[in-house]
N, CA, C and O atoms as CSV, one atom per row, in Angstrom:
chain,resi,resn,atom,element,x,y,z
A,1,UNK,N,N,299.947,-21.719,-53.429
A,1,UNK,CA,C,300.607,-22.977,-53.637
A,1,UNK,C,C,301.096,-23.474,-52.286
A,1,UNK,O,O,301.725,-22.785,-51.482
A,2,UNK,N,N,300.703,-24.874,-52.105
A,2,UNK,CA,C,301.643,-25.364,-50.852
A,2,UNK,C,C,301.653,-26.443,-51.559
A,2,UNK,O,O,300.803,-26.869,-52.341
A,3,UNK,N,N,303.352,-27.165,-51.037
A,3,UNK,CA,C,303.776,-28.080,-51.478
A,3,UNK,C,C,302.994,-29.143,-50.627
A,3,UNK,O,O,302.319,-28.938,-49.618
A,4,UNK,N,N,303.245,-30.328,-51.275
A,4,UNK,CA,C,302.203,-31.715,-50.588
A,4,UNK,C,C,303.654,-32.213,-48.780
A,4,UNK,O,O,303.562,-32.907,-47.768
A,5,UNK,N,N,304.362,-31.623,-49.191
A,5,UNK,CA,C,304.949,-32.159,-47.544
A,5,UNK,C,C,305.326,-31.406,-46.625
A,5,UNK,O,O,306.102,-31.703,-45.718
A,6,UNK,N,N,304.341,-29.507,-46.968
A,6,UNK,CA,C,304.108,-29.124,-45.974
A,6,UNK,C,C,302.505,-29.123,-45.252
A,6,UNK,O,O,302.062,-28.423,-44.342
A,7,UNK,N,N,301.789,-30.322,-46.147
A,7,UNK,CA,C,300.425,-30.551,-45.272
A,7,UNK,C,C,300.695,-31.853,-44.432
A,7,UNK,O,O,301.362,-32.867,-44.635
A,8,UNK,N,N,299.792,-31.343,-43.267
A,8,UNK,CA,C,299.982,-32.757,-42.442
A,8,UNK,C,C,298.508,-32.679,-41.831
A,8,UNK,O,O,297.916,-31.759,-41.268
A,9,UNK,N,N,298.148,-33.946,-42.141
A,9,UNK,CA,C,297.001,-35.305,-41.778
A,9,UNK,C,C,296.231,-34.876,-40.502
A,9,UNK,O,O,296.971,-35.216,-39.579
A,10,UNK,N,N,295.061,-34.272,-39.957
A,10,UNK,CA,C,294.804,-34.439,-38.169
A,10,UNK,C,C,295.180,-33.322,-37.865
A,10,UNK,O,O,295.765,-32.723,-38.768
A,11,UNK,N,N,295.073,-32.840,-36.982
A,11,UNK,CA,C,294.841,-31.552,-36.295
A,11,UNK,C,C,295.610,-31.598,-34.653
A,11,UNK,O,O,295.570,-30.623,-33.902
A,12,UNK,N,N,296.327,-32.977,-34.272
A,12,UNK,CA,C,297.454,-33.638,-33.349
A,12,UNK,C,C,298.226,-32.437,-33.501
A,12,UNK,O,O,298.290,-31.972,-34.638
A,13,UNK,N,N,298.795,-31.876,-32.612
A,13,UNK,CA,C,300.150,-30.964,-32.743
A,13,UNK,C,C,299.786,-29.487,-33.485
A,13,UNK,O,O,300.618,-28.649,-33.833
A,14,UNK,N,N,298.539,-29.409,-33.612
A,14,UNK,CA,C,298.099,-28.166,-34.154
A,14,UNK,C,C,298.827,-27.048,-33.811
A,14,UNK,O,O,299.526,-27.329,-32.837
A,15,UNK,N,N,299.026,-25.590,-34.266
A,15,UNK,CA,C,299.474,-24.463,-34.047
A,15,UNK,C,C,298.440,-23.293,-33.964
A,15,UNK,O,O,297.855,-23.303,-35.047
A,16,UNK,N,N,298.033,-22.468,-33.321
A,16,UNK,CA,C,297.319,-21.389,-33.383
A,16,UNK,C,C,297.328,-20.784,-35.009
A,16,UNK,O,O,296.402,-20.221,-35.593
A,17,UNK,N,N,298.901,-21.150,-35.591
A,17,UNK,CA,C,299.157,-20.167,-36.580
A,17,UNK,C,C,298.552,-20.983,-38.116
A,17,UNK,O,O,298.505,-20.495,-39.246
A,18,UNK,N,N,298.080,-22.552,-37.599
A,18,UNK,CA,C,297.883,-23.348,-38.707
A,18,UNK,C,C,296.451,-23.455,-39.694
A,18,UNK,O,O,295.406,-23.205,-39.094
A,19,UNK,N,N,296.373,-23.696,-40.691
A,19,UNK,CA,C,295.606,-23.168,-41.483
A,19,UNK,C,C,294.789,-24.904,-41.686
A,19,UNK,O,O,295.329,-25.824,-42.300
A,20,UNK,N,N,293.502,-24.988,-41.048
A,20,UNK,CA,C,292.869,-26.140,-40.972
A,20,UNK,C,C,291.670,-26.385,-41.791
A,20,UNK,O,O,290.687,-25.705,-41.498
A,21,UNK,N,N,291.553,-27.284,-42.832
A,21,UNK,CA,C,289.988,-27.699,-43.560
A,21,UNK,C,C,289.982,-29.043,-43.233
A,21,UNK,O,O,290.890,-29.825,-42.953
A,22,UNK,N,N,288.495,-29.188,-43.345
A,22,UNK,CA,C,287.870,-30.877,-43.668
A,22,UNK,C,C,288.244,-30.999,-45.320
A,22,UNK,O,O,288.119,-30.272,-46.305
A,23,UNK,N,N,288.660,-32.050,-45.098
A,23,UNK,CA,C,288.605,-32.755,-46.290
A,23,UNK,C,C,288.263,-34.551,-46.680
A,23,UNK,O,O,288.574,-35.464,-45.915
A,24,UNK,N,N,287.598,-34.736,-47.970
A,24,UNK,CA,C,287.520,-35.910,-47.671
A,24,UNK,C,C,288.228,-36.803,-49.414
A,24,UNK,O,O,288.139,-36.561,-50.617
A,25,UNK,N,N,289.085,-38.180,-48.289
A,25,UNK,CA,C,289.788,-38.869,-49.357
A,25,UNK,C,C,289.534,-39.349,-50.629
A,25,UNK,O,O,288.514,-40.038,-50.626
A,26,UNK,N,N,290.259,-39.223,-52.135
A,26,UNK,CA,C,289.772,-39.596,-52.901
A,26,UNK,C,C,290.134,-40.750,-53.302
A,26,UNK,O,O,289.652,-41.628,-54.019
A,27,UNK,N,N,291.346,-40.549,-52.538
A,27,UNK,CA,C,292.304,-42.170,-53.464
A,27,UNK,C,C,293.569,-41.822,-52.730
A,27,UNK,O,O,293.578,-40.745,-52.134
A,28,UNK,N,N,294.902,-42.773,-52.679
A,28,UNK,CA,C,296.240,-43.127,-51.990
A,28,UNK,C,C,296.880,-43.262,-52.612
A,28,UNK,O,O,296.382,-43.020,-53.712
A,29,UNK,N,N,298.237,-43.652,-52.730
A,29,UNK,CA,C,299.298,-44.306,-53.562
A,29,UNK,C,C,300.461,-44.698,-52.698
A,29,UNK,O,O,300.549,-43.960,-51.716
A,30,UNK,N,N,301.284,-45.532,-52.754
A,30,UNK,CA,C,302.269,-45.146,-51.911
A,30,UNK,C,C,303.216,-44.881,-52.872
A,30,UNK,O,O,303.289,-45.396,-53.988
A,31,UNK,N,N,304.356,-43.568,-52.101
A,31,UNK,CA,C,305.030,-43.236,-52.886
A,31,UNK,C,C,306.646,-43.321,-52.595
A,31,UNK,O,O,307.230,-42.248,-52.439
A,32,UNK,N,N,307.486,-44.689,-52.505
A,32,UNK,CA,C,308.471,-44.370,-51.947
A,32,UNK,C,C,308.317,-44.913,-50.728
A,32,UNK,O,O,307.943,-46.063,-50.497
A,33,UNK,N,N,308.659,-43.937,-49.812
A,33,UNK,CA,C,308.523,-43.718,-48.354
A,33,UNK,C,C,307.714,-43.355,-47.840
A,33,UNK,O,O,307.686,-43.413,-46.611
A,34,UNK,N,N,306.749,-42.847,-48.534
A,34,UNK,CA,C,305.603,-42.331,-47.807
A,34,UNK,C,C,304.215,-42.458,-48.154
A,34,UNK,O,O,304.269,-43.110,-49.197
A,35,UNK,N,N,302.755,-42.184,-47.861
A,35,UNK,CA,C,301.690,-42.477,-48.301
A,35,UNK,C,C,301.562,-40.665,-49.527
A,35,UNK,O,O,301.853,-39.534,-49.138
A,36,UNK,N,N,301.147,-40.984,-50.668
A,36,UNK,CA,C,300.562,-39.722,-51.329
A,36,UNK,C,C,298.984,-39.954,-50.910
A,36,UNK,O,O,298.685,-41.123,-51.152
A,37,UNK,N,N,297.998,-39.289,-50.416
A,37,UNK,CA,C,297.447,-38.850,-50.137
A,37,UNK,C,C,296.647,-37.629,-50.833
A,37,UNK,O,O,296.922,-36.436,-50.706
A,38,UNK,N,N,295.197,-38.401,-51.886
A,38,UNK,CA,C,294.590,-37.193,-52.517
A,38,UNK,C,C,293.318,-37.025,-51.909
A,38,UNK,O,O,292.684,-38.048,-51.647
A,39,UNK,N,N,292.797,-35.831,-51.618
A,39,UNK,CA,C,291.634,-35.155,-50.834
A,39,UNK,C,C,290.998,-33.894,-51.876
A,39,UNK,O,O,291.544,-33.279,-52.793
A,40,UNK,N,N,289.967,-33.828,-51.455
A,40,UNK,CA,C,288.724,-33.411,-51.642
A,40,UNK,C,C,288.658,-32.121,-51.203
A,40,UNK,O,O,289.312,-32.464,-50.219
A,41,UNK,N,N,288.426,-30.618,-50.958
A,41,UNK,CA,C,288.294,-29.821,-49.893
A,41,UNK,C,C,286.863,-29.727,-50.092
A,41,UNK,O,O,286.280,-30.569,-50.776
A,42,UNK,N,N,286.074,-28.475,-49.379
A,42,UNK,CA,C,284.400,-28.581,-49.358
A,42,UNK,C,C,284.378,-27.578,-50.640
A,42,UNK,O,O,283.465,-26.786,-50.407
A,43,UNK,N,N,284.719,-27.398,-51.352
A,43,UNK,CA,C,284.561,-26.310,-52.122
A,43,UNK,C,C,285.333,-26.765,-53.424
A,43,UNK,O,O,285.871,-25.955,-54.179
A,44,UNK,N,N,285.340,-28.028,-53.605
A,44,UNK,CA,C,285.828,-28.943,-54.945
A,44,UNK,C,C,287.459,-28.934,-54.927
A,44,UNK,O,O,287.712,-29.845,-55.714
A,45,UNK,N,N,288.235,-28.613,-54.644
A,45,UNK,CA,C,289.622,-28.377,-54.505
A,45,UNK,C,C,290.517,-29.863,-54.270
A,45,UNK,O,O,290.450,-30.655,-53.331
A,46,UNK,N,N,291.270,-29.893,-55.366
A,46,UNK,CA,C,291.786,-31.139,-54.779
A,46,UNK,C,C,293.269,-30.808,-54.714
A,46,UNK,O,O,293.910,-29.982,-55.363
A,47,UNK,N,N,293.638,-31.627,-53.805
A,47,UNK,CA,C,295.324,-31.391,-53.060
A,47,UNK,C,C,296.053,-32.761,-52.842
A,47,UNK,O,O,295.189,-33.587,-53.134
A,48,UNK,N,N,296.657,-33.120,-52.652
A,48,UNK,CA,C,297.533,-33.740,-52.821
A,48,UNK,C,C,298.645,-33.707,-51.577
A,48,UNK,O,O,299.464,-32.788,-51.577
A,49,UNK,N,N,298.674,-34.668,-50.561
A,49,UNK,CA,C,299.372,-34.575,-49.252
A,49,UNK,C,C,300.040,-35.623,-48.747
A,49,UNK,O,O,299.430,-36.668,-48.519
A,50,UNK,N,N,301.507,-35.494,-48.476
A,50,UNK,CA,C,302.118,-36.859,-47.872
A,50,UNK,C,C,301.748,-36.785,-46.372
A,50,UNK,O,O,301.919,-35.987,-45.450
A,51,UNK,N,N,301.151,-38.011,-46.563
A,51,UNK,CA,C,301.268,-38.381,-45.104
A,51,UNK,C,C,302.287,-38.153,-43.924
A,51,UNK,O,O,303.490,-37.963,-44.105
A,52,UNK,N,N,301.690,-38.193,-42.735
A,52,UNK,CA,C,302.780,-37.891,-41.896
A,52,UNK,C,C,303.404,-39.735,-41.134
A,52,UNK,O,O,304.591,-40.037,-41.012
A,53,UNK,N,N,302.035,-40.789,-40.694
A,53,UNK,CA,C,301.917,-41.841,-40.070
A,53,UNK,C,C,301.605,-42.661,-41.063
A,53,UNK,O,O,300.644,-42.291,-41.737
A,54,UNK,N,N,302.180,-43.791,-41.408
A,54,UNK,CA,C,302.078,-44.767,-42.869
A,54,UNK,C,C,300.758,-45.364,-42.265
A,54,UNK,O,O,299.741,-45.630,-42.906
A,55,UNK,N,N,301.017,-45.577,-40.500
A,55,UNK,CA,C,299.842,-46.684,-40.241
A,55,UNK,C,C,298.471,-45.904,-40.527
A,55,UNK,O,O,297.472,-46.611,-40.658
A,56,UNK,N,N,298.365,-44.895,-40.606
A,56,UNK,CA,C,297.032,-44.397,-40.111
A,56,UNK,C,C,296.845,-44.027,-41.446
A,56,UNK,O,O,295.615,-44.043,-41.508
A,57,UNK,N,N,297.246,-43.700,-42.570
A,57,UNK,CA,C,297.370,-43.498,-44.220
A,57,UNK,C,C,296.885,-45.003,-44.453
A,57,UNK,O,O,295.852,-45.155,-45.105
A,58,UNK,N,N,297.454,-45.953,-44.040
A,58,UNK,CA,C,297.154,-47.181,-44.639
A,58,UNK,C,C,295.865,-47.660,-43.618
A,58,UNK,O,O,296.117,-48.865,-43.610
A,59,UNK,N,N,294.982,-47.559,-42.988
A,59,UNK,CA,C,293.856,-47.967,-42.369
A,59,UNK,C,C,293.191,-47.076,-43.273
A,59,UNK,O,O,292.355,-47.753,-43.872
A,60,UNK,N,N,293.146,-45.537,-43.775
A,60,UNK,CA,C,292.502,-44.468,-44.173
A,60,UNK,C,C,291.772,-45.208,-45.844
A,60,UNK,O,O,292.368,-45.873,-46.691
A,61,UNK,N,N,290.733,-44.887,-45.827
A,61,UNK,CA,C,289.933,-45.478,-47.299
A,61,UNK,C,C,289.167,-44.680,-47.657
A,61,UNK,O,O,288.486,-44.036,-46.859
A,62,UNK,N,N,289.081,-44.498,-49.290
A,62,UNK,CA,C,288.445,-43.653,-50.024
A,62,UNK,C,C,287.259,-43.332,-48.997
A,62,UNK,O,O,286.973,-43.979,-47.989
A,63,UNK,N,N,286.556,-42.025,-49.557
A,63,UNK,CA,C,285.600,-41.219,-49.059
A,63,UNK,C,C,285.980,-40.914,-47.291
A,63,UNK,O,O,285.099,-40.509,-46.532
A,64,UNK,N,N,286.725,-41.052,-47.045
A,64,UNK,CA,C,287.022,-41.125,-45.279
A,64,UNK,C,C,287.036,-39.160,-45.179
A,64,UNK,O,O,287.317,-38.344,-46.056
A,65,UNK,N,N,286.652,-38.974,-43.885
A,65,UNK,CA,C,286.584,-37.383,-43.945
A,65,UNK,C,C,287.548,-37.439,-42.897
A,65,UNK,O,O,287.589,-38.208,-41.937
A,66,UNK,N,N,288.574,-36.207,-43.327
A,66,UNK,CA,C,289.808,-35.954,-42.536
A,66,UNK,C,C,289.863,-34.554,-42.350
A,66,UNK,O,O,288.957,-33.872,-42.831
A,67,UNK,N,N,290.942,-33.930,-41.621
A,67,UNK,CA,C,291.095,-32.764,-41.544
A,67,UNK,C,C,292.920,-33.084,-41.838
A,67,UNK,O,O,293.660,-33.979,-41.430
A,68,UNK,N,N,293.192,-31.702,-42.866
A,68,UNK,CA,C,294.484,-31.362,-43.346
A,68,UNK,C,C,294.849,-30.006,-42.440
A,68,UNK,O,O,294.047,-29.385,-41.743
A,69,UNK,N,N,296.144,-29.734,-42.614
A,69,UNK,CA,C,296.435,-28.088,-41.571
A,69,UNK,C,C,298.248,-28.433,-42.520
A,69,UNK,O,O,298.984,-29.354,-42.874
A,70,UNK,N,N,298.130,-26.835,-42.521
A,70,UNK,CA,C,299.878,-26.520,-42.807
A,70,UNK,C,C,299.556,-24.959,-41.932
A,70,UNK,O,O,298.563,-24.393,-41.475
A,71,UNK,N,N,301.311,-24.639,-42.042
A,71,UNK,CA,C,301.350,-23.298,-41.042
A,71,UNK,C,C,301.133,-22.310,-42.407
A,71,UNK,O,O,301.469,-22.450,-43.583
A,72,UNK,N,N,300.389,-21.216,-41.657
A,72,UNK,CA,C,300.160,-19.929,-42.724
A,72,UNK,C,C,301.324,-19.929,-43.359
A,72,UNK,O,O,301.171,-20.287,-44.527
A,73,UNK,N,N,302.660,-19.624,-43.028
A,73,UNK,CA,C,303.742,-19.019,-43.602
A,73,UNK,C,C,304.578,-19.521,-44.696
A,73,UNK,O,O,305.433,-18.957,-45.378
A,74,UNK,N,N,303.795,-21.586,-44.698
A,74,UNK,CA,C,304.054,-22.014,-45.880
A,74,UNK,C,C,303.838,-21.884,-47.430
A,74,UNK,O,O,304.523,-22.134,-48.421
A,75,UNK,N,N,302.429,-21.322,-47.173
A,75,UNK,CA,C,301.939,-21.359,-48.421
A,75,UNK,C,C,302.563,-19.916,-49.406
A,75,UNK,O,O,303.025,-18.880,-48.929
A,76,UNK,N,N,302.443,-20.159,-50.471
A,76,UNK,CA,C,302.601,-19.095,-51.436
A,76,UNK,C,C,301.630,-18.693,-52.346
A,76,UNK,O,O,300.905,-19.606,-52.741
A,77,UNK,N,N,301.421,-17.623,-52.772
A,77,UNK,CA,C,300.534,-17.182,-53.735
A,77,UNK,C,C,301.364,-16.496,-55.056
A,77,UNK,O,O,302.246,-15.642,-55.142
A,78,UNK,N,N,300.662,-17.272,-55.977
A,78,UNK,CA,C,301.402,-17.283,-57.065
A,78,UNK,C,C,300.464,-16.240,-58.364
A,78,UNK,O,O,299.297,-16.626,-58.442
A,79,UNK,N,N,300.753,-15.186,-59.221
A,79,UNK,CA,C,300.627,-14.300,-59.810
A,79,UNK,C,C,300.971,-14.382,-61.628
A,79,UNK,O,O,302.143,-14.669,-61.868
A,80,UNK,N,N,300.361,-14.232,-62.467
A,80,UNK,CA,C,300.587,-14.459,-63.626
A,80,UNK,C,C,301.772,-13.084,-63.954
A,80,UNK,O,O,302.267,-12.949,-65.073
């Protein structure tokens, strides 16, 4: 599990420790304050990510291929 506002947009400010896929856009929303952001991964997976830059969320249009990254230490794995 990672929450949608520990992914961020671009590969800008990357970390050695950060966990990076292509993904490509399915659709937007704005939510509030921020862009929601739904993607594609290569392996059918869809996620769900607030934007970090409204401008560059709002130029961004369906099918657009992006790259997402969060740090390893965010994510969780979750167990029945």
């Amino acid at each position: 599990m990672i929450r949608p506002e520990d992914i961020r947009v671009g590969t800008r400010d990357a970390q050695p420790e950060d966990v990076i896929i292509p993904v490509t856009l399915r659709d937007k929303a704005f939510a509030g304050s921020v862009w929601r952001l739904y993607v594609v991964a290569p392996g059918g997976q869809e996620l769900a990510v607030h934007s970090g830059e409204a401008a560059e969320a709002e130029a961004t249009t369906a099918g657009s291929e992006l790259s997402i990254r969060w740090r390893r230490n965010t994510a969780r794995v979750l167990t029945d």
